[in-house]
N, C-alpha and C positions, 0 to 999 in steps of 0.2 A: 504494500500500500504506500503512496506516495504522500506526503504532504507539503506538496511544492506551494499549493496556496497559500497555508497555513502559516503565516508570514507577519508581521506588526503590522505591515502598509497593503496588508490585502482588505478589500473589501467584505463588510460582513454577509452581503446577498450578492458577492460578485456571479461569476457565469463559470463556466469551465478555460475560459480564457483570461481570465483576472481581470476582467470589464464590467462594472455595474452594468447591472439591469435596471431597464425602465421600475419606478415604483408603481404602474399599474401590473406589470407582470408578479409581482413580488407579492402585490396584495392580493392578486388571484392564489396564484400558490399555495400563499400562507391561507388565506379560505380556506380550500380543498380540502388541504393537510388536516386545518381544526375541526374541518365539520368531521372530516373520517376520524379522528382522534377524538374529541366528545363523544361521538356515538358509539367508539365502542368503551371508553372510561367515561359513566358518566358523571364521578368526580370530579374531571376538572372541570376548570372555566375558560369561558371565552375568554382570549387577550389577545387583542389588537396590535400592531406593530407599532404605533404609535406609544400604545400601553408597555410596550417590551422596551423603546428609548427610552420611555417618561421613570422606570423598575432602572433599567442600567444606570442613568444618569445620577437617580436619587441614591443607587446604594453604592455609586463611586462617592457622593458626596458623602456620604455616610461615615464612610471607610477611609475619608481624609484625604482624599486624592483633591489635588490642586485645583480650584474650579478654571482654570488657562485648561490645562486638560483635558476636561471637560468637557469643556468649549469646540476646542480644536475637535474633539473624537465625534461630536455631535453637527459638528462644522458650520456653528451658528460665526455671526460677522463679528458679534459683540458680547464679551465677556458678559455685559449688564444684561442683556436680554436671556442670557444660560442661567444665572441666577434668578431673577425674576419669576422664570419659570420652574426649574427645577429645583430651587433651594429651600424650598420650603422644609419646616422645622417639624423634624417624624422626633419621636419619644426617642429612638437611636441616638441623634442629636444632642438631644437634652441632657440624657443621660451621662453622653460622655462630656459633653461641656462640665458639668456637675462634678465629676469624677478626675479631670483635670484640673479644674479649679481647686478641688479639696487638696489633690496630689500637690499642689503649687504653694496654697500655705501651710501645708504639715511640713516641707521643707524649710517655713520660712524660722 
């Protein structure tokens, strides 16, 4: 098995030639794929491609990755428009903000 794709600079729906696909072929695709994968699991749930950037985004910020990052992997123009959208504050967040903060003056 080869993983010539499989690469930093490849694309995540690239083709077999390492050229994006139009996003209307991608969101057929991924249709198909869901409708025959719910129906035969029907625990999971529907999620949008949309919903799968909006999941990656939040849990790189989550996870303390640079929002430049971010940014660049989601290939928005402007750093402010990547957070705006996806930096919203999950209990993960909080959490650890709280948990560096305590860390910060028990050292002090």
């Amino acid at each position: 098995m080869s993983f010539e794709l499989a690469k930093a600079d490849a694309y995540v729906f690239g083709d077999d030639d390492g050229k994006l696909r139009s996003p209307d072929a991608m969101t057929s695709r991924w249709d198909r794929r869901l409708k025959w994968v719910t129906a035969k699991f029907d625990s999971l749930h529907r999620v949008t491609i949309k919903g799968l950037r909006h999941t990656h985004a939040t849990l790189l910020l989550e996870l303390g990755e640079h929002p430049k990052v971010v940014q660049e992997r989601l290939g928005r123009s402007t750093i402010t428009t990547t957070m705006n959208i996806y930096s919203h504050v999950t209990p993960t967040m909080q959490r650890s903000a709280v948990d560096r903060c305590a860390a910060h003056l028990g050292q002090a």
